[in-house]
N, CA, C and O atoms as CSV, one atom per row, in Angstrom:
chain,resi,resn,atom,element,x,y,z
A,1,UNK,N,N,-9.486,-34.999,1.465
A,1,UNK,CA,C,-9.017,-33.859,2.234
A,1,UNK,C,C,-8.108,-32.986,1.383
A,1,UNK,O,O,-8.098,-31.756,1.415
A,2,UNK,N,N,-7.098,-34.012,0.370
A,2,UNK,CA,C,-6.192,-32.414,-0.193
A,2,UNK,C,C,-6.790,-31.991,-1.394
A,2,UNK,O,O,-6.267,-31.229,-2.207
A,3,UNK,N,N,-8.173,-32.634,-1.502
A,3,UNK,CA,C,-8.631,-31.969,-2.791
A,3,UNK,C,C,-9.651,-30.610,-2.200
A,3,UNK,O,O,-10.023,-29.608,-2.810
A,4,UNK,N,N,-9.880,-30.988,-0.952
A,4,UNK,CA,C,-10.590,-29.752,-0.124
A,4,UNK,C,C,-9.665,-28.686,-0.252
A,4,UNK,O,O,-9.948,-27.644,-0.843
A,5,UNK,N,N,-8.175,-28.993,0.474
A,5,UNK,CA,C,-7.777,-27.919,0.187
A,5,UNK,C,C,-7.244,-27.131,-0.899
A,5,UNK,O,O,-6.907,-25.947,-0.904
A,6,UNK,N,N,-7.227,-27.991,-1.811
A,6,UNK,CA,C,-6.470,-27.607,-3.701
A,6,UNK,C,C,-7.454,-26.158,-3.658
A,6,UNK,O,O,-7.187,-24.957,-3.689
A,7,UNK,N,N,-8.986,-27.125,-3.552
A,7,UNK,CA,C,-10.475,-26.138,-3.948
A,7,UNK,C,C,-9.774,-24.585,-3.259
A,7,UNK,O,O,-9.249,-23.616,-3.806
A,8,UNK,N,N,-10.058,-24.908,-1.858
A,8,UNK,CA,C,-9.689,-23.674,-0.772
A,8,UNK,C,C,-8.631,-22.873,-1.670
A,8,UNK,O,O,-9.035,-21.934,-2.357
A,9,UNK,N,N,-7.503,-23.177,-1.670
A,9,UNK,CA,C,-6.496,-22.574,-2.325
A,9,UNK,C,C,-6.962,-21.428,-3.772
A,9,UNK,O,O,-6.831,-20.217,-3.946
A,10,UNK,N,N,-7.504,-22.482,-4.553
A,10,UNK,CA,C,-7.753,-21.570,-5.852
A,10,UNK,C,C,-8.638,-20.720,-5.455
A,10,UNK,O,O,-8.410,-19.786,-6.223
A,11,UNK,N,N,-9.389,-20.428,-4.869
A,11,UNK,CA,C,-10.941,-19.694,-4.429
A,11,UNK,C,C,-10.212,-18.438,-4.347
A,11,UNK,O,O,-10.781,-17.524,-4.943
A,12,UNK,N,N,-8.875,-18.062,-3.656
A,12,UNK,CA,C,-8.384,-16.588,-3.706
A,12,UNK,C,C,-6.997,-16.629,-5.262
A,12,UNK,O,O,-6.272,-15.696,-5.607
A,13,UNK,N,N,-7.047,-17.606,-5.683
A,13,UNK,CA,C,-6.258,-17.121,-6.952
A,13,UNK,C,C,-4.516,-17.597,-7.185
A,13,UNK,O,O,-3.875,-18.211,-8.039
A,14,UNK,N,N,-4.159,-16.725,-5.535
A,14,UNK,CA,C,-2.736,-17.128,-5.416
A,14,UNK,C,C,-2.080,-17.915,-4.438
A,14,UNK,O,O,-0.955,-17.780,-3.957
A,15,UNK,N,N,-3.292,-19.079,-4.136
A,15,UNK,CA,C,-3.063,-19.953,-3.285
A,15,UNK,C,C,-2.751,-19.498,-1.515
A,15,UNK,O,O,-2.045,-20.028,-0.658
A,16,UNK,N,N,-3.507,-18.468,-1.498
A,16,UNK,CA,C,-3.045,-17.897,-0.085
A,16,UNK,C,C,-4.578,-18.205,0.728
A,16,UNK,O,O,-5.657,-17.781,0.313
A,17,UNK,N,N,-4.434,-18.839,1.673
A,17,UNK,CA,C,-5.993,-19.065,2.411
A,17,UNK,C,C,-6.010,-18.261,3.487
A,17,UNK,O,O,-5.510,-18.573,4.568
A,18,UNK,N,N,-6.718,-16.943,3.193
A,18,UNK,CA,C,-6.832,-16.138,4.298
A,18,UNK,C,C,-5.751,-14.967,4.047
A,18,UNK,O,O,-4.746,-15.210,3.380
A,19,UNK,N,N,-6.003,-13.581,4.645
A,19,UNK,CA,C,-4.840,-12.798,5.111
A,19,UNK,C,C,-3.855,-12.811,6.014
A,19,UNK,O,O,-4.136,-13.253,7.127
A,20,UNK,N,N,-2.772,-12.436,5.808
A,20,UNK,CA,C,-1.823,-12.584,7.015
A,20,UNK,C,C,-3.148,-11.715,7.875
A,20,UNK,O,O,-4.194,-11.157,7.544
A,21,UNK,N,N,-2.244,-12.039,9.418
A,21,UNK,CA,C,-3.187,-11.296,10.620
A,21,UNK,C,C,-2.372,-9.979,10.712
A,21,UNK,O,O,-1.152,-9.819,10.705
A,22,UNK,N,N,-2.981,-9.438,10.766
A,22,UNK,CA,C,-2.141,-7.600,11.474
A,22,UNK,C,C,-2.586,-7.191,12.710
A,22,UNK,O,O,-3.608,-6.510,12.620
A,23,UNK,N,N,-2.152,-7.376,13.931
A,23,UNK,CA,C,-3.093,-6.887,14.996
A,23,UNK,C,C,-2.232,-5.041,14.691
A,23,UNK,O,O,-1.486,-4.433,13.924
A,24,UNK,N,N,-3.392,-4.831,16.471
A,24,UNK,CA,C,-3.081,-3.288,16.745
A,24,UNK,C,C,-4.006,-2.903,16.682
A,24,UNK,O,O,-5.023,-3.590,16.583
A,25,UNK,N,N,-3.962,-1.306,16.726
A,25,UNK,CA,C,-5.313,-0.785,16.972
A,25,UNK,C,C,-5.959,-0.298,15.476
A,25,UNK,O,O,-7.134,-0.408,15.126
A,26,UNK,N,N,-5.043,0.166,14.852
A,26,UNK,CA,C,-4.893,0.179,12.992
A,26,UNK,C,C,-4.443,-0.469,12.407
A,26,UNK,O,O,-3.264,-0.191,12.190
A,27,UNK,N,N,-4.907,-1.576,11.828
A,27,UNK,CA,C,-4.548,-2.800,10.679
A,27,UNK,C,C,-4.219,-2.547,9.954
A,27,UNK,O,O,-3.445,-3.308,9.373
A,28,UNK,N,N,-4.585,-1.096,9.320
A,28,UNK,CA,C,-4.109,-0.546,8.145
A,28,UNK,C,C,-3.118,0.198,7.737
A,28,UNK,O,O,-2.871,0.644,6.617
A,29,UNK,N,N,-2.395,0.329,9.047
A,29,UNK,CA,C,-1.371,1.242,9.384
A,29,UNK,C,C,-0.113,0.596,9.584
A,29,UNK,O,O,0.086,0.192,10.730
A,30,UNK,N,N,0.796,0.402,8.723
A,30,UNK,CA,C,2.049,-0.305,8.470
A,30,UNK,C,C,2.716,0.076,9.898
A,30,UNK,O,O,2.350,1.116,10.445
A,31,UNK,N,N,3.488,-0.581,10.381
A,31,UNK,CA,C,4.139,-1.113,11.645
A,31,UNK,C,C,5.441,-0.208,11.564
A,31,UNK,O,O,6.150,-0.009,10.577
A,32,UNK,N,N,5.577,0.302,12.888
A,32,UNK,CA,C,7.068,1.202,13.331
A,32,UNK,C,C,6.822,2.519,12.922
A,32,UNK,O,O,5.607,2.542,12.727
A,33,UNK,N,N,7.418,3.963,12.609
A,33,UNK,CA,C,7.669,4.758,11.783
A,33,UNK,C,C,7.880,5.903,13.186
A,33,UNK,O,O,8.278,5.437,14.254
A,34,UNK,N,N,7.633,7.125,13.079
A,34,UNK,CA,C,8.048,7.706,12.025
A,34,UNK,C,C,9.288,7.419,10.754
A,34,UNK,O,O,9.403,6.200,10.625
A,35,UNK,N,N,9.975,7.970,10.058
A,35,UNK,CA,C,10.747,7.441,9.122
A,35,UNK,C,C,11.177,8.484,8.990
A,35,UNK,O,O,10.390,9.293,9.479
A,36,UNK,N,N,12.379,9.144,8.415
A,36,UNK,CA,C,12.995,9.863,7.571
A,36,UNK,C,C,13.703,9.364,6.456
A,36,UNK,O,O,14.672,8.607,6.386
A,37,UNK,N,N,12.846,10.093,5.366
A,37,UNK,CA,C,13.220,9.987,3.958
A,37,UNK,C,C,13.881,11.121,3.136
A,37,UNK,O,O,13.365,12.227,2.977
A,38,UNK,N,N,15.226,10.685,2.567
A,38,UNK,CA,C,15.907,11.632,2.196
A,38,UNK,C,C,15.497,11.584,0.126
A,38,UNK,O,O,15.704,10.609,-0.597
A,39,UNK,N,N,15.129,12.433,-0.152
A,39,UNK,CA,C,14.785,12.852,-1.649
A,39,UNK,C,C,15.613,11.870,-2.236
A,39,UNK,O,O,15.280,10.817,-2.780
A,40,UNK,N,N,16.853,12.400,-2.037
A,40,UNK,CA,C,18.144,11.956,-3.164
A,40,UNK,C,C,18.069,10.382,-3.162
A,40,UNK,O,O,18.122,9.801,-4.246
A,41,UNK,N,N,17.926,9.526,-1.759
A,41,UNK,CA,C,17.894,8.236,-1.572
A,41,UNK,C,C,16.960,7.528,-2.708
A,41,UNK,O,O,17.271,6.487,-3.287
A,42,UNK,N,N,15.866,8.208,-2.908
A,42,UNK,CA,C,14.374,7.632,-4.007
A,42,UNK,C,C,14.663,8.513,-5.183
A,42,UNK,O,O,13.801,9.389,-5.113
A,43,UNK,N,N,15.523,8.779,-6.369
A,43,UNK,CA,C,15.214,9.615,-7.435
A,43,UNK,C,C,14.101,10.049,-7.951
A,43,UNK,O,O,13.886,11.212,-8.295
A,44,UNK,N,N,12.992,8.691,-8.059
A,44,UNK,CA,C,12.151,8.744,-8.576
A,44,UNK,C,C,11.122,10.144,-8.110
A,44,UNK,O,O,10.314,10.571,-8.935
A,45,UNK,N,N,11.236,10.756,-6.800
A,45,UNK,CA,C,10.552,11.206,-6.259
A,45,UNK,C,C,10.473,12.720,-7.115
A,45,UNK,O,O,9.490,13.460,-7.087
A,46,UNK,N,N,11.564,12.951,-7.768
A,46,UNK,CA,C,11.888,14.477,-8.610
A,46,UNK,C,C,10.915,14.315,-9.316
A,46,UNK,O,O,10.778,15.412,-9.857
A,47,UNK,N,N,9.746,13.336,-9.854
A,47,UNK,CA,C,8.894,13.228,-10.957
A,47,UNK,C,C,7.766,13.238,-10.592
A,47,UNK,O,O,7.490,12.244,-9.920
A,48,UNK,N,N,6.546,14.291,-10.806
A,48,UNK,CA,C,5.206,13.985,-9.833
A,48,UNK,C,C,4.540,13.153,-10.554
A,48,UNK,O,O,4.731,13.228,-11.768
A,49,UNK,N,N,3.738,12.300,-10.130
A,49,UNK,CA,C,3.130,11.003,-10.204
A,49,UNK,C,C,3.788,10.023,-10.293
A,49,UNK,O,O,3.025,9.204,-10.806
A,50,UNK,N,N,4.771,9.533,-10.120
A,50,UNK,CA,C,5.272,8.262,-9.870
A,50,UNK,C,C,5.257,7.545,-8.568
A,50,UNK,O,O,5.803,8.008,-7.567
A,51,UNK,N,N,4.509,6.197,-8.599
A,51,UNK,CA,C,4.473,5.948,-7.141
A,51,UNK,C,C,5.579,5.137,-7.159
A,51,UNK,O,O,5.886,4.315,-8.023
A,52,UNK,N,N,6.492,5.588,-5.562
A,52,UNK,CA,C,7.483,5.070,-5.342
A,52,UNK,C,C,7.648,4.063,-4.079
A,52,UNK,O,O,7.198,4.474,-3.009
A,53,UNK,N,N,8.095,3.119,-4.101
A,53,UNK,CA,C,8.452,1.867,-3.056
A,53,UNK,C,C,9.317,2.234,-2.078
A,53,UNK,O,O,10.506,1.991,-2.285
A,54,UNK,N,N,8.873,2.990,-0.619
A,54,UNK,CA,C,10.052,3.341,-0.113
A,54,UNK,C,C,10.258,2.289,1.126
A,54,UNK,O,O,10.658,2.602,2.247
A,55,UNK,N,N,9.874,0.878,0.651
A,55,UNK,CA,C,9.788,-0.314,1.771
A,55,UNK,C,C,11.394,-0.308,2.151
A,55,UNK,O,O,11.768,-0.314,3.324
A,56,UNK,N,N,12.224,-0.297,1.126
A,56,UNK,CA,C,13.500,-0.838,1.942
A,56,UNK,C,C,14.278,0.188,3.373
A,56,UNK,O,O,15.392,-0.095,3.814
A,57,UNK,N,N,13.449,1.333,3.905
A,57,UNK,CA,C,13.360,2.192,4.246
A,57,UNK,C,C,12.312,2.311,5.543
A,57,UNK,O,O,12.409,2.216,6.766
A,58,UNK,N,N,11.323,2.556,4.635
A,58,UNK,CA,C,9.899,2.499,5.650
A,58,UNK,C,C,9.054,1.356,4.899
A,58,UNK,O,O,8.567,1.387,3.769
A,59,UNK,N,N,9.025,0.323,5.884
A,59,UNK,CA,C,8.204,-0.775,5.318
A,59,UNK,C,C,6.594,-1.097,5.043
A,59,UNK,O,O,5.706,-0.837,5.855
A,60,UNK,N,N,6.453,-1.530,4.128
A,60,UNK,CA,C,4.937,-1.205,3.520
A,60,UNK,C,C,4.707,0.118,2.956
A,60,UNK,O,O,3.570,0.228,2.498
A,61,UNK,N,N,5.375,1.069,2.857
A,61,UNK,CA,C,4.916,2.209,2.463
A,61,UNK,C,C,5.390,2.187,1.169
A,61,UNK,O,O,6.259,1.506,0.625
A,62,UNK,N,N,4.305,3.481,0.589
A,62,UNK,CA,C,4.859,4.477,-0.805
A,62,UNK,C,C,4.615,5.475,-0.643
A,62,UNK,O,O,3.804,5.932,0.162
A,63,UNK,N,N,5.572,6.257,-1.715
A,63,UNK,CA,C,5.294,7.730,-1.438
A,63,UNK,C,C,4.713,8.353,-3.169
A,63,UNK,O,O,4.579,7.491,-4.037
A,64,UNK,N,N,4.482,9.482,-3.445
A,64,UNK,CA,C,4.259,10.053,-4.455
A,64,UNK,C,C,4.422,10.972,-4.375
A,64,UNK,O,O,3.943,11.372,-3.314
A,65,UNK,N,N,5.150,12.166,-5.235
A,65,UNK,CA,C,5.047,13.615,-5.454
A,65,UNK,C,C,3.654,13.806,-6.377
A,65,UNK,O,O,3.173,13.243,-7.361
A,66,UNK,N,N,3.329,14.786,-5.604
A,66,UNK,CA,C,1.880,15.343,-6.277
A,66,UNK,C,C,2.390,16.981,-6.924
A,66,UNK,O,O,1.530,17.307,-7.742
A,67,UNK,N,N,3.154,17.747,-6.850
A,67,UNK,CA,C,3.414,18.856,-6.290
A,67,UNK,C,C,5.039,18.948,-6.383
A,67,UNK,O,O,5.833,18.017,-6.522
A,68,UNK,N,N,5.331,20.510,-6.250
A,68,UNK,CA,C,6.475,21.261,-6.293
A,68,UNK,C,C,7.063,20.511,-4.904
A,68,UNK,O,O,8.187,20.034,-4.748
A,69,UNK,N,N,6.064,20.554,-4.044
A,69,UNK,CA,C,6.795,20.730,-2.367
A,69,UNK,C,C,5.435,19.797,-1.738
A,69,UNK,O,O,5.391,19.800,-0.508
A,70,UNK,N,N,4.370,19.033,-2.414
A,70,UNK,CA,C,3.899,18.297,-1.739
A,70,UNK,C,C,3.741,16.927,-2.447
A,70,UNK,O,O,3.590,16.719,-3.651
A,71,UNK,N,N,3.807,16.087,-1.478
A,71,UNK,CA,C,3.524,14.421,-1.798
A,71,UNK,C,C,2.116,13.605,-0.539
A,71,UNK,O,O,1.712,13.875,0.593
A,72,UNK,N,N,1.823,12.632,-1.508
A,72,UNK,CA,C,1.098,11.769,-0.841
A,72,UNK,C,C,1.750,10.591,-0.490
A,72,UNK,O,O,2.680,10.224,-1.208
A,73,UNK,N,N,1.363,9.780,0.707
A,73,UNK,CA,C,2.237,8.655,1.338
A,73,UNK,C,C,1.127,7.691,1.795
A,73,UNK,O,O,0.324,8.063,2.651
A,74,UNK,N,N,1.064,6.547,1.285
A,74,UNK,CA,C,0.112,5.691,1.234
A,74,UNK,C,C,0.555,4.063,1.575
A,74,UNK,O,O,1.478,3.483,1.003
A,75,UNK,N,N,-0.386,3.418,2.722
A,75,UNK,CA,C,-0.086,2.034,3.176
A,75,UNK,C,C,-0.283,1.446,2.419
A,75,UNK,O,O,-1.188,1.798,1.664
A,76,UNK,N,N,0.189,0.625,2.244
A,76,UNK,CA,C,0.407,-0.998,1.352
A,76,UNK,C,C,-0.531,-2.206,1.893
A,76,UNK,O,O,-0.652,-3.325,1.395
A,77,UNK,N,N,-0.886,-1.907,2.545
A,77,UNK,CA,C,-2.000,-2.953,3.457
A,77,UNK,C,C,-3.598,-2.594,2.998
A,77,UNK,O,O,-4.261,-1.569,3.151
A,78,UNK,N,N,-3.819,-3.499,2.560
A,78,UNK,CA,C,-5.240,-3.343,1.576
A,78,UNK,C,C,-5.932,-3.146,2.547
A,78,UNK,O,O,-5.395,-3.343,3.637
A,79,UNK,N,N,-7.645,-2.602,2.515
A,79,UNK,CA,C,-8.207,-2.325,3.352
A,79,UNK,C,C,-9.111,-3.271,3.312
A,79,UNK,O,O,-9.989,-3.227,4.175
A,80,UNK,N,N,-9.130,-4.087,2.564
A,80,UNK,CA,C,-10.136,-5.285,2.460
A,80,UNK,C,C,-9.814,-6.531,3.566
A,80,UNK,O,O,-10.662,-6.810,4.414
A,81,UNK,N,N,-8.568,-7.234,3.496
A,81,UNK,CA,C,-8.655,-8.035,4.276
A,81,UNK,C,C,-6.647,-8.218,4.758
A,81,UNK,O,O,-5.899,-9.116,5.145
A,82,UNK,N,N,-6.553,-6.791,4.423
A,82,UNK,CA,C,-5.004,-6.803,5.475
A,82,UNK,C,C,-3.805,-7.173,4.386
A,82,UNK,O,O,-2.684,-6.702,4.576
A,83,UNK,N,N,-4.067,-8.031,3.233
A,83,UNK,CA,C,-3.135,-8.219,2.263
A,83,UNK,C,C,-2.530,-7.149,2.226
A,83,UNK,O,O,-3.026,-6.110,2.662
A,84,UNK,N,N,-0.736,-7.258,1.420
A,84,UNK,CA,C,0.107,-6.488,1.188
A,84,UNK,C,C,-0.056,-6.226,-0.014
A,84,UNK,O,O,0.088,-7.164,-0.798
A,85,UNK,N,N,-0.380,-4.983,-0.513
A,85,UNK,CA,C,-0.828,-4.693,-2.251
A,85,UNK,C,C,0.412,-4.555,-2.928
A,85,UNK,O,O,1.455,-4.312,-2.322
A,86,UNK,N,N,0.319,-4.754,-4.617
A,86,UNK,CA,C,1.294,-4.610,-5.369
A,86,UNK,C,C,1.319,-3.252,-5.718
A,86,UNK,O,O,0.381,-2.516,-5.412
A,87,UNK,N,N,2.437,-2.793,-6.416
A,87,UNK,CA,C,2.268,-1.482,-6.932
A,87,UNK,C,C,2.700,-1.978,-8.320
A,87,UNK,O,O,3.692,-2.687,-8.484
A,88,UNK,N,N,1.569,-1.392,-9.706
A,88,UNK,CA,C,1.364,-1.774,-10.512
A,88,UNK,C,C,2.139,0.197,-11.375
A,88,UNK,O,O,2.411,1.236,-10.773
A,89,UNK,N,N,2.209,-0.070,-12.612
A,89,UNK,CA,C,2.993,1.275,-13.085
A,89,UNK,C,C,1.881,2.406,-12.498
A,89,UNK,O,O,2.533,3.097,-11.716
A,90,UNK,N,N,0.663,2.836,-12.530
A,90,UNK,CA,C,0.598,3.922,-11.849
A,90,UNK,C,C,-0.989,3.643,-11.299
A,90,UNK,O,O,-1.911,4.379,-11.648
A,91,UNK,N,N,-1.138,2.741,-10.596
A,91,UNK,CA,C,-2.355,2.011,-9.509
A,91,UNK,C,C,-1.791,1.052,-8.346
A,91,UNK,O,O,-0.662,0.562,-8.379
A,92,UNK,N,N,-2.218,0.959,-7.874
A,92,UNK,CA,C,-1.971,-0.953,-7.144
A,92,UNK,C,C,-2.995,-1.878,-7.162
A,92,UNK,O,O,-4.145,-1.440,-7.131
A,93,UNK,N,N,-2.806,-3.094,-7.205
A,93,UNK,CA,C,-3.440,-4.028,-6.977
A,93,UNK,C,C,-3.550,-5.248,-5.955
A,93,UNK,O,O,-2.422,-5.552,-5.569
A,94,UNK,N,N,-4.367,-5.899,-5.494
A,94,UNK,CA,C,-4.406,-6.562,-4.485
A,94,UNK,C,C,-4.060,-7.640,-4.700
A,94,UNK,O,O,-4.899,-8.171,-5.428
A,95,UNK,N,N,-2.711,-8.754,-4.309
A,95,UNK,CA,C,-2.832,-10.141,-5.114
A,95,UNK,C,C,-3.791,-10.849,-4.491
A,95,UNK,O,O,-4.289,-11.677,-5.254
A,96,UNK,N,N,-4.238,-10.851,-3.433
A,96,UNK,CA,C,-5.373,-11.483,-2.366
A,96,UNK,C,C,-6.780,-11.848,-3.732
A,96,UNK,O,O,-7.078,-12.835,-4.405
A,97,UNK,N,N,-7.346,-10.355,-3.589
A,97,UNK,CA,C,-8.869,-11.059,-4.434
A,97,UNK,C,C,-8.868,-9.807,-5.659
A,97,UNK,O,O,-9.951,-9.572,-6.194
A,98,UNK,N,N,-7.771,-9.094,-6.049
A,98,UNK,CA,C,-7.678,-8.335,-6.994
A,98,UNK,C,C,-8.380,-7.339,-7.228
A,98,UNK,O,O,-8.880,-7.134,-8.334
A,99,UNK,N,N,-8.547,-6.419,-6.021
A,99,UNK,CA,C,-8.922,-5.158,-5.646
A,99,UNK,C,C,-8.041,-4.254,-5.972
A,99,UNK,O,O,-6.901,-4.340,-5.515
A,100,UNK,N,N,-8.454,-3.079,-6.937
A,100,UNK,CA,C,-7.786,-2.222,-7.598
A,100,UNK,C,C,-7.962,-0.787,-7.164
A,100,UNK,O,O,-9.100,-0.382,-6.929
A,101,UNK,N,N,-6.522,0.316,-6.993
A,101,UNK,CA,C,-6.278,1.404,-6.069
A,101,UNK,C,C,-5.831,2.250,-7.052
A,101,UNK,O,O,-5.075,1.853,-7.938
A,102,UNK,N,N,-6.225,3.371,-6.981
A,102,UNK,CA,C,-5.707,4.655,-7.996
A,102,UNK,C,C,-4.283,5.118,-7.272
A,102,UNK,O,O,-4.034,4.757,-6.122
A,103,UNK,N,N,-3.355,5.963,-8.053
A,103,UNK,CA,C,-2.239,5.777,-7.029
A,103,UNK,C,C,-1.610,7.264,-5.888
A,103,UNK,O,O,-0.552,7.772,-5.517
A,104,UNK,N,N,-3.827,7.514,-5.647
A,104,UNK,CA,C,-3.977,8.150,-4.756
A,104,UNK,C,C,-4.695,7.409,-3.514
A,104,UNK,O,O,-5.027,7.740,-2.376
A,105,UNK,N,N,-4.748,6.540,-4.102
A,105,UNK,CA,C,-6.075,5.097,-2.802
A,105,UNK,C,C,-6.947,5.356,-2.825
A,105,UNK,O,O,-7.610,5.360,-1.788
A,106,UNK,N,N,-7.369,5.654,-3.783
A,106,UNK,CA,C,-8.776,5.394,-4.208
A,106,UNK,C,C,-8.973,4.056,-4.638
A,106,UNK,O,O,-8.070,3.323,-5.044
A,107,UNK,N,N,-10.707,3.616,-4.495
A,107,UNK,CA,C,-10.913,2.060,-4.621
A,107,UNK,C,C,-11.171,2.449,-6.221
A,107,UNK,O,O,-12.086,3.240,-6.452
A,108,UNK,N,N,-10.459,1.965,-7.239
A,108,UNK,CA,C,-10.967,1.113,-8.623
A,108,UNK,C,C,-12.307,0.589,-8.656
A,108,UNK,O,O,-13.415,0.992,-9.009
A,109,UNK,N,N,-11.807,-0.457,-8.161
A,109,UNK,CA,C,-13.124,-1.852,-7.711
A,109,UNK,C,C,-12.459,-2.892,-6.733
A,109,UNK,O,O,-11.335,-3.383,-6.621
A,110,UNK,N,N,-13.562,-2.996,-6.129
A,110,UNK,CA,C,-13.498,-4.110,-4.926
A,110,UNK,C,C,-13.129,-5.411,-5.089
A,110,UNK,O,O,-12.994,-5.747,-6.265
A,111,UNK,N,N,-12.917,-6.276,-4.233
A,111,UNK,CA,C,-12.777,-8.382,-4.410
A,111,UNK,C,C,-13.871,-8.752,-5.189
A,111,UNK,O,O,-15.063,-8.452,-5.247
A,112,UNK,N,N,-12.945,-9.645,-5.886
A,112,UNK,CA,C,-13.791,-10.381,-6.341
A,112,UNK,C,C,-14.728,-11.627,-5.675
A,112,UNK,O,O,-15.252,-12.639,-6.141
A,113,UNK,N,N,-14.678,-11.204,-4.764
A,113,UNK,CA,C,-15.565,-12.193,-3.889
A,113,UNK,C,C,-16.421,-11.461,-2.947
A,113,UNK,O,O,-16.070,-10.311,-2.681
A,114,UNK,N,N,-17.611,-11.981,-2.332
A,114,UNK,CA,C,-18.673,-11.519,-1.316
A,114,UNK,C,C,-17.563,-11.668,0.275
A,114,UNK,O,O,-17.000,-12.612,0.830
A,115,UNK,N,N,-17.675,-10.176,0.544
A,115,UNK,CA,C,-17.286,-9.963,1.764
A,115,UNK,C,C,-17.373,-8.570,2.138
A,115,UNK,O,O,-18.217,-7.834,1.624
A,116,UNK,N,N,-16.384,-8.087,3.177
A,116,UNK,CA,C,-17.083,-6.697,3.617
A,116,UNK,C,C,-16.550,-5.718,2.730
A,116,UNK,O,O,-15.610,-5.903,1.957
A,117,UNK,N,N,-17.198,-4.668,2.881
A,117,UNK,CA,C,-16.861,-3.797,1.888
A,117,UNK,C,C,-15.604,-3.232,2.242
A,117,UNK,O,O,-15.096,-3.138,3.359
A,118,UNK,N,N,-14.948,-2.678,0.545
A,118,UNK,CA,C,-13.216,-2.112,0.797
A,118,UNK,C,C,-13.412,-0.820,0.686
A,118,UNK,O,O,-14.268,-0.291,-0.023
A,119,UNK,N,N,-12.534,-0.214,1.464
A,119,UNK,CA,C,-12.626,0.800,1.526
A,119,UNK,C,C,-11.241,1.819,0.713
A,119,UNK,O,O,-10.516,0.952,0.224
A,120,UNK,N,N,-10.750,2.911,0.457
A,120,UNK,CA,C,-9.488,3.276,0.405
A,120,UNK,C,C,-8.254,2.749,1.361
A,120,UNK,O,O,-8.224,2.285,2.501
A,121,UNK,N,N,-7.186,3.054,0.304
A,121,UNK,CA,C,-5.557,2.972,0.899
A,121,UNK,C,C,-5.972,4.022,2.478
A,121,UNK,O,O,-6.849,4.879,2.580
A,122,UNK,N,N,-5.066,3.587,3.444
A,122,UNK,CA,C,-4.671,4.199,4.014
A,122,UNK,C,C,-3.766,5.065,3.760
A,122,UNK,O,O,-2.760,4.704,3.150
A,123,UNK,N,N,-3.959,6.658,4.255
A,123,UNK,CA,C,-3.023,7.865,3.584
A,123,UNK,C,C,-2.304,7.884,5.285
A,123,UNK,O,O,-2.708,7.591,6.410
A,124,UNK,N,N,-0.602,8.587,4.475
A,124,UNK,CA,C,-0.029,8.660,5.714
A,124,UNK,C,C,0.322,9.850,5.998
A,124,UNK,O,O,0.546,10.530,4.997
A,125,UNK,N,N,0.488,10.489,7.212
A,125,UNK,CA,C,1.114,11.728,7.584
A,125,UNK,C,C,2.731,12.114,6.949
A,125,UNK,O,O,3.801,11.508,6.995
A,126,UNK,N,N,2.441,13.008,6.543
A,126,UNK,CA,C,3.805,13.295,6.003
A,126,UNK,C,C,4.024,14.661,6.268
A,126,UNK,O,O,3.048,15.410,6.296
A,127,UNK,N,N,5.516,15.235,6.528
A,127,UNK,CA,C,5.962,16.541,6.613
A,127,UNK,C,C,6.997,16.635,5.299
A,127,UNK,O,O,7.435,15.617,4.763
A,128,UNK,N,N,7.275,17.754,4.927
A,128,UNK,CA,C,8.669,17.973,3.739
A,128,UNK,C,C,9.215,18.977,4.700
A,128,UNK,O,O,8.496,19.671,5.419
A,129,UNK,N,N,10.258,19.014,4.684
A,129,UNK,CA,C,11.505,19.885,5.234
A,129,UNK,C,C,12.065,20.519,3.651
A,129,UNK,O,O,12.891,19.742,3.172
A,130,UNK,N,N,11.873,21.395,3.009
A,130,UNK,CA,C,12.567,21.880,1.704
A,130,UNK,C,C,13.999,22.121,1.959
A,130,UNK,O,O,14.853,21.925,1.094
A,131,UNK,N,N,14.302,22.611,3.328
A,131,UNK,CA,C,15.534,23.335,3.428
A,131,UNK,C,C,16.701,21.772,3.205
A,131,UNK,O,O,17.841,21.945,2.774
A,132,UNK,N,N,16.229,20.464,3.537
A,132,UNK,CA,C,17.107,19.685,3.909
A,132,UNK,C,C,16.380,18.127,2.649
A,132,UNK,O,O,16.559,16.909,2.660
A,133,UNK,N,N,15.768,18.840,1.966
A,133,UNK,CA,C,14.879,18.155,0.535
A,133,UNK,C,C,14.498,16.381,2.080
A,133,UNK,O,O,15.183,15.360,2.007
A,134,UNK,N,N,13.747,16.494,2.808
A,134,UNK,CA,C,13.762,15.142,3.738
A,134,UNK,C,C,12.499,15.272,3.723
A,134,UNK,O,O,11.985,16.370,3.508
A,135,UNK,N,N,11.465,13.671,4.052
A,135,UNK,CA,C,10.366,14.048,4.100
A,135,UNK,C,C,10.172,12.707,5.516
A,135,UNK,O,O,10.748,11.623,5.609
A,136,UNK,N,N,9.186,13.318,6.412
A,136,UNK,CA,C,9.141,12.553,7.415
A,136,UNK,C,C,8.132,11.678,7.501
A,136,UNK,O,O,7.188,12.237,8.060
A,137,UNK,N,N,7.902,10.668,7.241
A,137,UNK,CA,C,6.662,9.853,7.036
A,137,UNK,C,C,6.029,8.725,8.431
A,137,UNK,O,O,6.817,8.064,9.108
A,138,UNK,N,N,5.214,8.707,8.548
A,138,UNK,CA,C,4.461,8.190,9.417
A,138,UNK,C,C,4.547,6.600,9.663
A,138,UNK,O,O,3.825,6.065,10.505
């Protein structure tokens, strides 16, 4: 029996059997929000293309400046099987089955294993307020 499960274990890599569960009506859609995000709080954000971690804040999320006055805001919840993705210097990756995301959510490439097909990051609604540099995220 614990050599059944040793097997089970390695089959996804990082010893995780299965995805956490996410109910709701969007799995892919990180839990709670709206959010208000203040510029100054994330520095990183003054730099376009850097994807930034604004979990301690709004959880599961990132944000990116694309733009003078626009950014993209993207879930952390893989679309493959609900895992929480890493953010790698300028992609993410899946620790689940190592499904790879441009750090616009676009799919790289899919699991390494037979299952349903992955699709993109979930993108999030976002507003910028310039007058008050805040951005309101979903």
């Amino acid at each position: 029996m614990a050599a059944a499960v040793l097997v089970a274990a390695e089959a996804c890599g990082d010893g995780q059997i299965g995805p956490p569960q996410i109910s709701g009506p969007d799995p892919l859609k990180p839990p709670g929000g709206p959010f208000q995000i203040a510029i100054s709080d994330f520095p990183d954000l003054a730099t376009t293309g850097v994807i930034v971690d604004i979990g301690r804040v709004a959880p599961e999320r990132t944000l990116m400046r694309t733009g003078p006055a626009t950014f993209i805001g993207l879930s952390r919840i893989c679309s493959h099987q609900q895992c929480t993705i890493d953010i790698k210097t300028d992609h993410y990756q899946c620790p689940c089955h190592l499904s790879e995301f441009t750090s616009t959510g676009a799919v790289i490439h899919g699991p390494n294993v037979a299952s349903a097909p992955i699709g993109p990051l979930r993108q999030l609604a976002i507003s910028f307020d310039a007058s008050t540099q805040t951005l309101t995220v979903e």
